[in-house]
VOBA-1610 file (N, C-alpha, C; in pm, whole numbers, padded with zeros to 5 digits, always signed):
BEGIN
Unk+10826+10667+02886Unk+10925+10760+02937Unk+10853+10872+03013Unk+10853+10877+03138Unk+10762+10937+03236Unk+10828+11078+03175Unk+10919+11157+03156Unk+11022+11258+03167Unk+10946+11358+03074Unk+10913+11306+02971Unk+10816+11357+02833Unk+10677+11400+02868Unk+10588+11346+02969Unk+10519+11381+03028Unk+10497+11565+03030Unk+10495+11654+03037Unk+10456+11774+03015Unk+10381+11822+03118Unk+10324+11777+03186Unk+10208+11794+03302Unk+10333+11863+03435Unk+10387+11801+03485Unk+10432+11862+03657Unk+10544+11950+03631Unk+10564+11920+03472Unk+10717+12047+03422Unk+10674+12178+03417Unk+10588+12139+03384Unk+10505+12261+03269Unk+10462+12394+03427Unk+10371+12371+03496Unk+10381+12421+03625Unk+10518+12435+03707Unk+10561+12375+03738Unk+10738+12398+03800Unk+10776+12506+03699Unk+10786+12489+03593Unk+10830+12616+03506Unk+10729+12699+03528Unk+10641+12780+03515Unk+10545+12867+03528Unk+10568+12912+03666Unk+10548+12837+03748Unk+10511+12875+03916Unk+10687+12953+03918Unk+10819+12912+03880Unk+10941+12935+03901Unk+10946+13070+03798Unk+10912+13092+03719Unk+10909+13231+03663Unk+10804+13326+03695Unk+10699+13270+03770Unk+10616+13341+03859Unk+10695+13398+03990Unk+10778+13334+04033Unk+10820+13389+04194Unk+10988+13477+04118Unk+11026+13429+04015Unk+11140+13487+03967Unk+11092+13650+03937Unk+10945+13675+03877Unk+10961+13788+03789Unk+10817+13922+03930Unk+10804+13861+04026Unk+10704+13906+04081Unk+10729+13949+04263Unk+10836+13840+04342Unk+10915+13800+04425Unk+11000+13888+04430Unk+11112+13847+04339Unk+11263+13889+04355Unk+11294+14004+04330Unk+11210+14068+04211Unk+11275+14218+04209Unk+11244+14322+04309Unk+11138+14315+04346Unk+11097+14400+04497Unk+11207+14411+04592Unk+11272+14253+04656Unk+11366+14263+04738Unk+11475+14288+04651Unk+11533+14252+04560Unk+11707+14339+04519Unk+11671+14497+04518Unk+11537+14547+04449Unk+11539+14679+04442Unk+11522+14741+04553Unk+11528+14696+04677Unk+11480+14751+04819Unk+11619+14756+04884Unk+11748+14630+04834Unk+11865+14661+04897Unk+11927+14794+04907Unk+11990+14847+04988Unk+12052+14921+05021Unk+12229+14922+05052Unk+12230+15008+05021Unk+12379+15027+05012Unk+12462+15088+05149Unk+12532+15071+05201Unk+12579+15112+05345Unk+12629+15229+05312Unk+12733+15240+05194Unk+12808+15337+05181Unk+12723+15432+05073Unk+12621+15537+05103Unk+12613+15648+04961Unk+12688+15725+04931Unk+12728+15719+04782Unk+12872+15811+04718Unk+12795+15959+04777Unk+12871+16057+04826Unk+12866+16173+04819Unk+12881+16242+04673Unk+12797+16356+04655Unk+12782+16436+04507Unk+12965+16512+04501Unk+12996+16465+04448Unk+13150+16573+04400Unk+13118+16692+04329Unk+13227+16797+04389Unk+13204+16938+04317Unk+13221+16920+04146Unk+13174+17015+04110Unk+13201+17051+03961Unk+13335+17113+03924Unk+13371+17198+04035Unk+13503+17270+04018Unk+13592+17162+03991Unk+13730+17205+03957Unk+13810+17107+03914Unk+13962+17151+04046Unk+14036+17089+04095Unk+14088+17104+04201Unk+14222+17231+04157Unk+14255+17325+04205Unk+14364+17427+04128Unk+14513+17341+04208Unk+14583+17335+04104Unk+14677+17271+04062Unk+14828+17376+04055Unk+14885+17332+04152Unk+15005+17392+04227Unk+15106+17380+04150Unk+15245+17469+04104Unk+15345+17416+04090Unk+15414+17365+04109Unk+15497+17252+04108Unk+15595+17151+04156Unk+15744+17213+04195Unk+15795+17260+04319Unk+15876+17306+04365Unk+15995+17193+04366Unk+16072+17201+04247Unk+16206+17120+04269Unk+16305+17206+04343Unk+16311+17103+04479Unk+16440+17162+04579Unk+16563+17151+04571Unk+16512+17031+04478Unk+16698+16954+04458Unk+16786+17066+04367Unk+16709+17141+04283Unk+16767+17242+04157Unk+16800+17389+04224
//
């Protein structure tokens, strides 16, 4: 049963968590975002009374 073999897995696994952990995070951590949130005030917005016209 060639499959049991251990030899060409064993590398394919290694070499694939080599480019997974050494590769990839550089480029996701380099993406950029188009939109940056702007910082919001701390103040809290002052809050009007509700003028019922109908009354």
């Amino acid at each position: 049963m060639p499959q049991l073999i251990p030899a060409p897995w064993l590398i394919i696994l290694l070499f694939t968590w080599f480019v997974f952990l050494t590769i990839l995070p550089p480029k996701v951590l380099a993406h950029t975002f188009p939109n940056v949130p702007s910082p919001q005030s701390t103040q809290k917005p002052k809050k009007e009374p509700w003028t019922w016209l109908w009354h």
